[in-house]
C-alpha positions as YAML, in Angstrom:
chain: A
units: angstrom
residues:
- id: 1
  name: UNK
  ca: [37.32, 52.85, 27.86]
- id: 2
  name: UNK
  ca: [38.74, 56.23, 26.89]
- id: 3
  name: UNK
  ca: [42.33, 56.60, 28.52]
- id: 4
  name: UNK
  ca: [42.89, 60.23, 30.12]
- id: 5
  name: UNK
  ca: [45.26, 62.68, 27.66]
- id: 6
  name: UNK
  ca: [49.01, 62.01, 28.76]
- id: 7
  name: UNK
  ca: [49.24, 65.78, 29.10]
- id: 8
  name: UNK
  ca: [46.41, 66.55, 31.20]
- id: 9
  name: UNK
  ca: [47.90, 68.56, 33.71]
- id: 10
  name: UNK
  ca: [46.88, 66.74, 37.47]
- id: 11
  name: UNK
  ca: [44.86, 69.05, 40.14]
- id: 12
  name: UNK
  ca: [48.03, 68.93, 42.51]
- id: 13
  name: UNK
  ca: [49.73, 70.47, 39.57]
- id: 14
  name: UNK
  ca: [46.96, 72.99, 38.88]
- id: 15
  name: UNK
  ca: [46.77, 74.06, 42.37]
- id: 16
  name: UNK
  ca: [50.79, 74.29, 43.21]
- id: 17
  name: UNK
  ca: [50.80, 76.74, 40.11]
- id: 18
  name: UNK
  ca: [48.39, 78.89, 41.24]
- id: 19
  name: UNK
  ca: [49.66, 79.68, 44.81]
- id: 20
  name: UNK
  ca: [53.17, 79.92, 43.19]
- id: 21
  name: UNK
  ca: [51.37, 82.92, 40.74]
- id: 22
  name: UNK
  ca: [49.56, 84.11, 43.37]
- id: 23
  name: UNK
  ca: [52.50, 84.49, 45.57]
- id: 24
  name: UNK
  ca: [54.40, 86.36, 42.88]
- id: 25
  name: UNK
  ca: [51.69, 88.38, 42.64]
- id: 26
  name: UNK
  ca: [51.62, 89.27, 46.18]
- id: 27
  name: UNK
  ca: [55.56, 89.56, 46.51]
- id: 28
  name: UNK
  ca: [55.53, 92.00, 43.57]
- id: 29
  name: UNK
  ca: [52.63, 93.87, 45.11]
- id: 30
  name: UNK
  ca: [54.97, 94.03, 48.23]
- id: 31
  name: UNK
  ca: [57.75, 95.25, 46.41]
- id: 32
  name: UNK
  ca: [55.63, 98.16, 44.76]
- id: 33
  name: UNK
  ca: [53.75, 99.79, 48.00]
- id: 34
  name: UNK
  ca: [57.16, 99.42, 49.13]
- id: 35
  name: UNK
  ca: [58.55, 101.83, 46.42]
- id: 36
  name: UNK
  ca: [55.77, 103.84, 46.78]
- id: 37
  name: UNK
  ca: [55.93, 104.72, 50.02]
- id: 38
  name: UNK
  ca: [59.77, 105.49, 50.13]
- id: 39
  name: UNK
  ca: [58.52, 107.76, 47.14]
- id: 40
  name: UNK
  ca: [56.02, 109.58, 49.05]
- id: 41
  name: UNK
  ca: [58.38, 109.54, 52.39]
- id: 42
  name: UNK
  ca: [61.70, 110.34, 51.49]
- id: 43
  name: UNK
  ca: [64.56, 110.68, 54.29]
- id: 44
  name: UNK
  ca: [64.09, 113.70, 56.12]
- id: 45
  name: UNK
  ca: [68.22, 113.68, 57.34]
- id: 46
  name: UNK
  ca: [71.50, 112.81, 56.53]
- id: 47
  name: UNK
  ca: [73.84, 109.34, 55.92]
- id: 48
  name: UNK
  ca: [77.14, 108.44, 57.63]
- id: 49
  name: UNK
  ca: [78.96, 105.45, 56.62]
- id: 50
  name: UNK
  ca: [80.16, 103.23, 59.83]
- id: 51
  name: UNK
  ca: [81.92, 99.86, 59.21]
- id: 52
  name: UNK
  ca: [80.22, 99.35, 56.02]
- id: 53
  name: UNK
  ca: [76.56, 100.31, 57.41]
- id: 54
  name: UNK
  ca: [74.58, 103.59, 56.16]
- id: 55
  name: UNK
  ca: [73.27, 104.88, 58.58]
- id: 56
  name: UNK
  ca: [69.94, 107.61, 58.91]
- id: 57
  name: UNK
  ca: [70.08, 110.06, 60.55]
- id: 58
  name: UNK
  ca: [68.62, 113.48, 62.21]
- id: 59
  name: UNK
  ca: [70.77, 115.81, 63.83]
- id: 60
  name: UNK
  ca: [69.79, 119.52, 65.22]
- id: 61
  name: UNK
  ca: [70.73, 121.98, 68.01]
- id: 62
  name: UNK
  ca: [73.76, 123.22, 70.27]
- id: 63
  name: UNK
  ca: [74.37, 122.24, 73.40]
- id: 64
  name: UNK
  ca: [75.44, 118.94, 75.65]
- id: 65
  name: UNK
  ca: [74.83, 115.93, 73.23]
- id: 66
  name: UNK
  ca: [71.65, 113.55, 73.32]
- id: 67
  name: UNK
  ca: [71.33, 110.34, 71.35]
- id: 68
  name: UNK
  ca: [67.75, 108.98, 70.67]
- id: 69
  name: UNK
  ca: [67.36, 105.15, 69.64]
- id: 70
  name: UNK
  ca: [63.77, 103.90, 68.89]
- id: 71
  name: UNK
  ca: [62.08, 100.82, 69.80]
- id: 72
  name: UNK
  ca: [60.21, 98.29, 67.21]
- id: 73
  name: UNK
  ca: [57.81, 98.51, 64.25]
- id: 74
  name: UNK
  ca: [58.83, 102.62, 64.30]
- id: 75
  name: UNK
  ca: [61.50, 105.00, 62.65]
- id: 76
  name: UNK
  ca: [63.48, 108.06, 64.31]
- id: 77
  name: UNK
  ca: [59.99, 110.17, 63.14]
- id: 78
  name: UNK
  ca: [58.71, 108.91, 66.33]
- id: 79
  name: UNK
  ca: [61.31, 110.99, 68.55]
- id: 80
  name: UNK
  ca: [59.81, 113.62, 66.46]
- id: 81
  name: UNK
  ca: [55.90, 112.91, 66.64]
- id: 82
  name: UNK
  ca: [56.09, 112.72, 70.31]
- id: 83
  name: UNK
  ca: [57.55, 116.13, 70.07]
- id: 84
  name: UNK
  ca: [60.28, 114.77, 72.60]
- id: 85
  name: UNK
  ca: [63.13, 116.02, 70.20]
- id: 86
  name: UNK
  ca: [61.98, 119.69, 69.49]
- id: 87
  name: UNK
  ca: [61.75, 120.16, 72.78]
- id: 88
  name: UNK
  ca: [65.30, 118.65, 73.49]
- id: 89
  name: UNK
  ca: [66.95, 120.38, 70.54]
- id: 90
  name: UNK
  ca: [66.01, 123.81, 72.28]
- id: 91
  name: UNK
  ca: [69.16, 123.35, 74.34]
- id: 92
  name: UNK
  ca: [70.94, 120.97, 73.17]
- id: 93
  name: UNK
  ca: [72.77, 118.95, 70.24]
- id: 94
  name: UNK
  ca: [70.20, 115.87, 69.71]
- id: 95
  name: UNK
  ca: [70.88, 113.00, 67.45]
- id: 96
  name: UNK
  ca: [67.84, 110.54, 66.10]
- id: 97
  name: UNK
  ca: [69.00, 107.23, 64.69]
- id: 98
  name: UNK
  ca: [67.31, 105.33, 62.66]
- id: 99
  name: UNK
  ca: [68.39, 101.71, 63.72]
- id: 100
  name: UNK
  ca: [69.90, 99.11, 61.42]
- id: 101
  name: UNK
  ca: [66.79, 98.24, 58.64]
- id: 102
  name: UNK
  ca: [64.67, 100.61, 60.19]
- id: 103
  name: UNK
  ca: [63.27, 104.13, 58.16]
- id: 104
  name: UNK
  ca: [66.43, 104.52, 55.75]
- id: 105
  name: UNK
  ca: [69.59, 103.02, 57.69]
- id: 106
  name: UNK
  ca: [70.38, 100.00, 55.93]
- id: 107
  name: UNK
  ca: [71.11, 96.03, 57.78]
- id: 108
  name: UNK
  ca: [73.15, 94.41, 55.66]
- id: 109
  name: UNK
  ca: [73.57, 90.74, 56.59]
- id: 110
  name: UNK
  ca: [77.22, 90.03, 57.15]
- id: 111
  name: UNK
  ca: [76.44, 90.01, 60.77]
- id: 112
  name: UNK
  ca: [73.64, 89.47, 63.52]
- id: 113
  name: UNK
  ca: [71.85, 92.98, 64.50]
- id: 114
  name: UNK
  ca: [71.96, 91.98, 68.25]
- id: 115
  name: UNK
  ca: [71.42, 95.10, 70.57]
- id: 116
  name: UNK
  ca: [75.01, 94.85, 71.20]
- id: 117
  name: UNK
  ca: [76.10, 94.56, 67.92]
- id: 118
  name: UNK
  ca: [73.73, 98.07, 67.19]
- id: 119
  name: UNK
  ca: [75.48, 99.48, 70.28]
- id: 120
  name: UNK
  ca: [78.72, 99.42, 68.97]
- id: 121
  name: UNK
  ca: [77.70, 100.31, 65.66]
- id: 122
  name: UNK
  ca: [76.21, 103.62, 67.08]
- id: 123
  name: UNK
  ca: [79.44, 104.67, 69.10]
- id: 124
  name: UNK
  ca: [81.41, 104.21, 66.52]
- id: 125
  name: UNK
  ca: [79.00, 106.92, 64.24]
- id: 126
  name: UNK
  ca: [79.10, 109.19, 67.19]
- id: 127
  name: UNK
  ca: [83.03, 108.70, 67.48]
- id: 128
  name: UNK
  ca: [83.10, 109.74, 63.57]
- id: 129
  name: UNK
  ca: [80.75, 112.54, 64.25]
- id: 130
  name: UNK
  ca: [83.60, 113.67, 66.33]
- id: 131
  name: UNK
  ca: [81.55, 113.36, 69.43]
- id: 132
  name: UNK
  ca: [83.43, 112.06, 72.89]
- id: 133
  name: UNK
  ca: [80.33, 112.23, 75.31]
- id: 134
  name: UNK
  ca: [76.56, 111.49, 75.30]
- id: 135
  name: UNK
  ca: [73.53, 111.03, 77.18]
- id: 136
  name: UNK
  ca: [71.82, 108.01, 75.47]
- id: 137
  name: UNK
  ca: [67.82, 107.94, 75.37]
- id: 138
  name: UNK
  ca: [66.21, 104.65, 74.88]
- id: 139
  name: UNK
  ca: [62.63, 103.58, 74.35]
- id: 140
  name: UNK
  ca: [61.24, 100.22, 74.26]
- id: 141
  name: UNK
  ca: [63.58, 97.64, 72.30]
- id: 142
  name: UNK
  ca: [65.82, 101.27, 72.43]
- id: 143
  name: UNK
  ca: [66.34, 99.97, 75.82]
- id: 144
  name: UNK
  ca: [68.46, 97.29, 75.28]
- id: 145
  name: UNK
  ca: [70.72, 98.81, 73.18]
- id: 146
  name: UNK
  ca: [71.35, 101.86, 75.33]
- id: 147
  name: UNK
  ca: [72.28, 99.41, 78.26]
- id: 148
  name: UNK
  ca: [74.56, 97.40, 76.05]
- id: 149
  name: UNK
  ca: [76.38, 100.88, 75.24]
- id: 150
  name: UNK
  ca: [76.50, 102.17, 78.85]
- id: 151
  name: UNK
  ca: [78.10, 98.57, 79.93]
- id: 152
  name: UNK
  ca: [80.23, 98.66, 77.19]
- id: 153
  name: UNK
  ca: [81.51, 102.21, 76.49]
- id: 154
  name: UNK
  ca: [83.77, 103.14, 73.89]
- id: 155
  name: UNK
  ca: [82.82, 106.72, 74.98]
- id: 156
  name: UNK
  ca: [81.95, 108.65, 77.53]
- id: 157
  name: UNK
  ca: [78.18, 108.12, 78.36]
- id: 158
  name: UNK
  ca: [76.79, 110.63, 80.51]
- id: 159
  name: UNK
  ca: [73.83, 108.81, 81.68]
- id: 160
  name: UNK
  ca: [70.95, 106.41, 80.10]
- id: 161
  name: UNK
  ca: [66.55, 107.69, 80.13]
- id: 162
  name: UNK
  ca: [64.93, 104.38, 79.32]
- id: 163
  name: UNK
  ca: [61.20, 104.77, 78.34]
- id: 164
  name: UNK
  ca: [59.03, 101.39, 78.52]
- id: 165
  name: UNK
  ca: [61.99, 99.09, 78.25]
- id: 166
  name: UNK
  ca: [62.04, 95.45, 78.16]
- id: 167
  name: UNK
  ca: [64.39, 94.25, 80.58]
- id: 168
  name: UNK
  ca: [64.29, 90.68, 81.63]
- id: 169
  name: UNK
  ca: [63.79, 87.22, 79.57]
- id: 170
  name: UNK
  ca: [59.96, 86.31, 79.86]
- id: 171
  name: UNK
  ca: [58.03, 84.11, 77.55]
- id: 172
  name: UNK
  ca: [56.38, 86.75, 74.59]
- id: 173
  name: UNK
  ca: [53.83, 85.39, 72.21]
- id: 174
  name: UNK
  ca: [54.48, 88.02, 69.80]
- id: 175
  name: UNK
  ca: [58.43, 86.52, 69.77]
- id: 176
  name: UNK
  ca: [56.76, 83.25, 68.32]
- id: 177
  name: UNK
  ca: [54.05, 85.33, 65.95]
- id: 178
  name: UNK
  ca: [57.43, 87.51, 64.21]
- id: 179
  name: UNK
  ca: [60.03, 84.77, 64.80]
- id: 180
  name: UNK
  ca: [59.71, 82.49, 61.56]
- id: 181
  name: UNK
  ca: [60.13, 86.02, 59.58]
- id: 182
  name: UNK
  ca: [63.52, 85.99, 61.04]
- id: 183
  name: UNK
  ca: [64.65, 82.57, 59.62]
- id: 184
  name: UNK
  ca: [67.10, 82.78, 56.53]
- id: 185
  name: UNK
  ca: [65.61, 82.12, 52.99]
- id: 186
  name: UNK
  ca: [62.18, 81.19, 54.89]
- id: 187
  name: UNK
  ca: [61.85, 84.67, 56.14]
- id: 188
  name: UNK
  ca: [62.67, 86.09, 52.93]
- id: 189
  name: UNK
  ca: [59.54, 84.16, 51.10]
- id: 190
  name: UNK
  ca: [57.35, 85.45, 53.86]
- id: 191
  name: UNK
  ca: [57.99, 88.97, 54.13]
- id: 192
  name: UNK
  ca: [56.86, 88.68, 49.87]
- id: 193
  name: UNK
  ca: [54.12, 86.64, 50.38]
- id: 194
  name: UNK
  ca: [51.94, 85.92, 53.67]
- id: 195
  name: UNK
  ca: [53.89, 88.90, 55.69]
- id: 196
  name: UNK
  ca: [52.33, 91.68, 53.82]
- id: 197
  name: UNK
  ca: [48.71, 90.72, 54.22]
- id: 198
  name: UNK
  ca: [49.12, 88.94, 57.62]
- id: 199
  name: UNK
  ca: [51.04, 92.88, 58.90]
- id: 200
  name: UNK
  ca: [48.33, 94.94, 57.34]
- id: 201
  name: UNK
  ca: [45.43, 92.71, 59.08]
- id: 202
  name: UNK
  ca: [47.31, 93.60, 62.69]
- id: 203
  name: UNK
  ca: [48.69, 96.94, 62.10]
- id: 204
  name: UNK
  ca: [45.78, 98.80, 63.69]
- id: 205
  name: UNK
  ca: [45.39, 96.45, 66.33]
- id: 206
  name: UNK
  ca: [48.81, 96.55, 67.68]
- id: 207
  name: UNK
  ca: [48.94, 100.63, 67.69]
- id: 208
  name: UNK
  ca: [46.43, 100.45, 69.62]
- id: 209
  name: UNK
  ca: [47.76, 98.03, 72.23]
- id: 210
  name: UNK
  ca: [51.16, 100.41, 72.13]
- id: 211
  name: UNK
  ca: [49.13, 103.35, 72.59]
- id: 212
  name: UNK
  ca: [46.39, 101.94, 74.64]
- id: 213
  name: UNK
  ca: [44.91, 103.24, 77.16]
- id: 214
  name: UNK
  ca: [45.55, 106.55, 75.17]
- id: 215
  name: UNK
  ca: [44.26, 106.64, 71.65]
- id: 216
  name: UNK
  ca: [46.74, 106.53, 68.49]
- id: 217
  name: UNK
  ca: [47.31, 110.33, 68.23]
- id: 218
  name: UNK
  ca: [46.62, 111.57, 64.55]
- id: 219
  name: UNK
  ca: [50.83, 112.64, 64.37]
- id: 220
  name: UNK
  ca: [51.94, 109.44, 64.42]
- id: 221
  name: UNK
  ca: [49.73, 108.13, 61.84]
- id: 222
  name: UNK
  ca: [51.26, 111.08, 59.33]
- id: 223
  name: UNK
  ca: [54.68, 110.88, 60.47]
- id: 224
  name: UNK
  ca: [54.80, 106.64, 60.27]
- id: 225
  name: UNK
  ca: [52.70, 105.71, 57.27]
- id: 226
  name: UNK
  ca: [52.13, 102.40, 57.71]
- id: 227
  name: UNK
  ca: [52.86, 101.15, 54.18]
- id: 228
  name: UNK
  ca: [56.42, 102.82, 55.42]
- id: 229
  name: UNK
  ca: [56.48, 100.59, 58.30]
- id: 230
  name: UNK
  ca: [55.39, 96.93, 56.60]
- id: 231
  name: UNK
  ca: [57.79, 96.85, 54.33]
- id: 232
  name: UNK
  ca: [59.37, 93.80, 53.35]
- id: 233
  name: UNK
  ca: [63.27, 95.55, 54.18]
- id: 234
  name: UNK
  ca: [61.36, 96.88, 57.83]
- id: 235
  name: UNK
  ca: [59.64, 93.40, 58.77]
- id: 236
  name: UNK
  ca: [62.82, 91.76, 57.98]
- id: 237
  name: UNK
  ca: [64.10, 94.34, 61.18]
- id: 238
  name: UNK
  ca: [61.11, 93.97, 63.37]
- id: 239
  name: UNK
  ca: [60.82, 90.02, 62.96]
- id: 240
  name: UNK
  ca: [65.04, 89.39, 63.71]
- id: 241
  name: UNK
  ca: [65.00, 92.09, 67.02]
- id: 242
  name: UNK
  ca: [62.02, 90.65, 68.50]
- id: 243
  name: UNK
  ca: [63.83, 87.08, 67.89]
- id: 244
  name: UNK
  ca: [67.24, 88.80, 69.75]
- id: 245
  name: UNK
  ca: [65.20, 90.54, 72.19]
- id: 246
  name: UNK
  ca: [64.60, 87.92, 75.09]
- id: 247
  name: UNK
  ca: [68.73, 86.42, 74.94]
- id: 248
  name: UNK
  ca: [69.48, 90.07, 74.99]
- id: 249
  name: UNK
  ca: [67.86, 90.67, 78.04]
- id: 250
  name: UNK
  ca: [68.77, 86.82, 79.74]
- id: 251
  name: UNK
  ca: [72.68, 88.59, 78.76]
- id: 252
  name: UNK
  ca: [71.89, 91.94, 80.55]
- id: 253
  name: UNK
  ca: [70.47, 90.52, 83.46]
- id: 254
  name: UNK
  ca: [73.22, 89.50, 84.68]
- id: 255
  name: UNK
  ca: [74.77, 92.49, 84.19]
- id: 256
  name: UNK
  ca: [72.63, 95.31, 85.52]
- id: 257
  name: UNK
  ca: [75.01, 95.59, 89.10]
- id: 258
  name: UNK
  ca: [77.78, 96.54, 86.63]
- id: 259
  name: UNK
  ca: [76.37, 99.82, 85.20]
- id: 260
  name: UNK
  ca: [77.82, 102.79, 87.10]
- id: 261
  name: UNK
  ca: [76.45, 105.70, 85.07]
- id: 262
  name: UNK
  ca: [72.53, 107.60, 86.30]
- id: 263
  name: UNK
  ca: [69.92, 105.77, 84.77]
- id: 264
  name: UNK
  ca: [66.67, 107.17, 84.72]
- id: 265
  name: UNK
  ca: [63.56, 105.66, 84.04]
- id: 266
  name: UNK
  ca: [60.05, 105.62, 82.89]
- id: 267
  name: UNK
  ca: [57.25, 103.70, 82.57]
- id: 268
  name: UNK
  ca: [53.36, 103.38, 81.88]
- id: 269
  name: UNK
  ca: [51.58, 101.74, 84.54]
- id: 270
  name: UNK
  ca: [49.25, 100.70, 81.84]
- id: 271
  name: UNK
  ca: [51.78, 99.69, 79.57]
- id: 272
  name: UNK
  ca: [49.73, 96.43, 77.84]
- id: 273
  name: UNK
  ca: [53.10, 95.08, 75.78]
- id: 274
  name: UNK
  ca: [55.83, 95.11, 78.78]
- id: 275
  name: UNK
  ca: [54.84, 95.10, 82.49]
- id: 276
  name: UNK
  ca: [56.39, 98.01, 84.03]
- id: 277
  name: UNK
  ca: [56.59, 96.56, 87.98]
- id: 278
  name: UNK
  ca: [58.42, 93.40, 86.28]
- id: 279
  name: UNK
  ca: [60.52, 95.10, 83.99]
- id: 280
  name: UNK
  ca: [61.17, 98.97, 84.70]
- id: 281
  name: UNK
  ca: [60.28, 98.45, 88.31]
- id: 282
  name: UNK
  ca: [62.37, 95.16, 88.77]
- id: 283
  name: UNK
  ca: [65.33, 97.43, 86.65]
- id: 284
  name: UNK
  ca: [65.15, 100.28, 89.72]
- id: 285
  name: UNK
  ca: [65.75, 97.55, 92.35]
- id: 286
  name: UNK
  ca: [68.80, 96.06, 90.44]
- id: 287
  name: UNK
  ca: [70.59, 99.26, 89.25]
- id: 288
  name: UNK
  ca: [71.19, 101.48, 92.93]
- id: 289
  name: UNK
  ca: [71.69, 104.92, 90.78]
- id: 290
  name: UNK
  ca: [68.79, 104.52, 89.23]
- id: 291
  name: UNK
  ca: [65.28, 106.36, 89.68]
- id: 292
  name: UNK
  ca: [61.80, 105.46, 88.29]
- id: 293
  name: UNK
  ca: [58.48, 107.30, 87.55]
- id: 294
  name: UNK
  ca: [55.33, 105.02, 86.65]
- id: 295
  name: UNK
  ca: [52.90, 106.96, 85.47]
- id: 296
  name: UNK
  ca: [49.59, 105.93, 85.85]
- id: 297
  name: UNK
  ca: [46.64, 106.18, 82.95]
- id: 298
  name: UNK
  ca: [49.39, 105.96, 80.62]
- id: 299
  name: UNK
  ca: [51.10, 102.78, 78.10]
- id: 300
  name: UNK
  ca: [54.15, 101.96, 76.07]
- id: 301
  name: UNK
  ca: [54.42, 105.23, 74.08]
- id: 302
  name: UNK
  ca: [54.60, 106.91, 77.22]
- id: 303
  name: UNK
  ca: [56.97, 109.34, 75.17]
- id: 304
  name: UNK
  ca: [53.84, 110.87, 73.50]
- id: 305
  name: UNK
  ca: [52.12, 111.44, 76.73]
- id: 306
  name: UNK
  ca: [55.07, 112.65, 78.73]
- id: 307
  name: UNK
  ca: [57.03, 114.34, 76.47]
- id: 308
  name: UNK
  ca: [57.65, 117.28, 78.58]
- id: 309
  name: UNK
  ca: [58.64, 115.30, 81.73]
- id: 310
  name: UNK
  ca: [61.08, 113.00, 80.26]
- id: 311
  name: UNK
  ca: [62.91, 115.41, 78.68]
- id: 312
  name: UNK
  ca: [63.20, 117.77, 81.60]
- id: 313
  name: UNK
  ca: [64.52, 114.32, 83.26]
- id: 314
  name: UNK
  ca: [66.89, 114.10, 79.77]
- id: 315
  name: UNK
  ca: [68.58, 117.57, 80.20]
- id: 316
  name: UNK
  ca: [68.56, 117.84, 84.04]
- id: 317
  name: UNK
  ca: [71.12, 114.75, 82.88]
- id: 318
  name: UNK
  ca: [72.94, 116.32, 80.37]
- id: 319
  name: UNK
  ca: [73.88, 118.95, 82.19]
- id: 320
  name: UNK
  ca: [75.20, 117.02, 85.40]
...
């Protein structure tokens, strides 16, 4: 009987080399629409250098400052979509972050991007800015991190608008979906490999549960290109604040009687990714200076929607 070649190459073999070339393939795929898009979508601000972070930046107008932190899966362009900060910067000095590994500001991993840790980060750029006072504006994950810097001041914070915030610890199945992303080394393979394709099969889907019931307005999809928003350096920021989003709000909790300065907020009766009566309605009961609009017909980019509102809510603030 013929004996089988001693360097036949065994079907295990065969098939763990072609996932390993197919996953270079897809990780260098990554990598390019990556490059792409930063080529097509180049910063539209300026850098500042805090505690060995670069940090993105928008900055325009005179007046009483006003500091805008987005939420998840966006960029500071979404302050600007909405059209929320043209109409703040008629009156007054507004400031557009982009948070740690979102748009341009970079996350460097010597230390875990906690809402609190982004808090501080943030008043110590407005503190170099030369700034002393500020009325923080928070949407969505924005939230947390505005709290964090009202409860924690290392400036004067004139008051916090929160915008479809996610306030209290509460089992999320997206948490679970994003989480492994968030893992060390692990994370890093996916956001090359099964990321990419497994992000561009939900993007659409989950714009429209943001924006839902309202449909996703044409100016966000030009001013947040998705291949700007999926890439590997942005999932890695998505995936590791969704995992520090729910023991970030278990640590607020407890907290909320301590906050002393007005707190304003909004919310989308409709909102389908955080339930305003548990969150922004359970946040009103538990903070005594606060007040709350719901707003029915509308969802969690309320901002869009309401621009007009919230701001006049925003500057009848800053000018208290």
């Amino acid at each position: 009987m013929r004996q089988p070649s001693k360097s036949a190459v065994s079907p295990g073999k065969l098939l763990a080399g072609s996932v390993a070339a197919a996953s270079l393939g897809v990780a260098a795929w990554a990598a390019l629409r990556a490059r792409r898009a930063e080529r097509d979508h180049p910063p539209v601000g300026r850098f500042i250098d805090v505690d060995g972070v670069r940090l993105h930046y928008i900055d325009e107008g005179e007046g009483p400052v006003i500091v805008l932190l987005h939420g998840n899966l966006v960029m500071l362009e979404d302050y600007v979509a909405s059209g929320l900060f043209d109409r703040l910067t008629k009156r007054h000095r507004v400031i557009a972050f982009d948070r740690p590994g979102f748009g341009y500001s970079a996350r460097p991993r010597d230390r875990a991007w906690t809402p609190q840790a982004q808090a501080a980060l943030f008043q110590q750029a407005l503190k170099r800015m030369g700034l002393t006072r500020a009325v923080i504006v928070g949407q969505s994950l924005g939230c947390l991190t505005a709290l964090f810097m009202a409860l924690d001041p290392r400036m004067d914070i004139g008051g916090l608008t929160l915008v479809s915030g996610y306030y209290y610890p509460s089992a999320r199945f997206d948490v679970l979906l994003t989480a492994p992303a968030a893992i060390p080394v692990v994370g890093d393979v996916m956001r090359y490999t099964i990321s990419p394709i497994a992000a561009r099969l939900m993007i659409n889907q989950n714009l429209r549960l943001m924006f839902a019931p309202q449909n996703v307005p044409e100016v966000f999809r030009e001013m947040l290109p998705r291949e700007m928003l999926l890439r590997p350096s942005q999932m890695r920021a998505i995936s590791e604040d969704a995992a520090f989003m729910v023991p970030a709000a278990h640590e607020l909790s407890n907290r909320y009687g301590e906050v002393s300065v007005p707190v304003r907020i909004f919310a989308g009766k409709d909102d389908a990714i955080v339930d305003a009566d548990s969150h922004s309605g359970r946040l009103h009961r538990d903070i005594a200076q606060s007040t709350i609009t719901v707003v029915p017909d509308r969802g969690h980019m309320l901002h869009y929607d309401e621009a007009s509102r919230i701001a006049d809510a925003i500057e009848a603030m800053a000018l208290e």
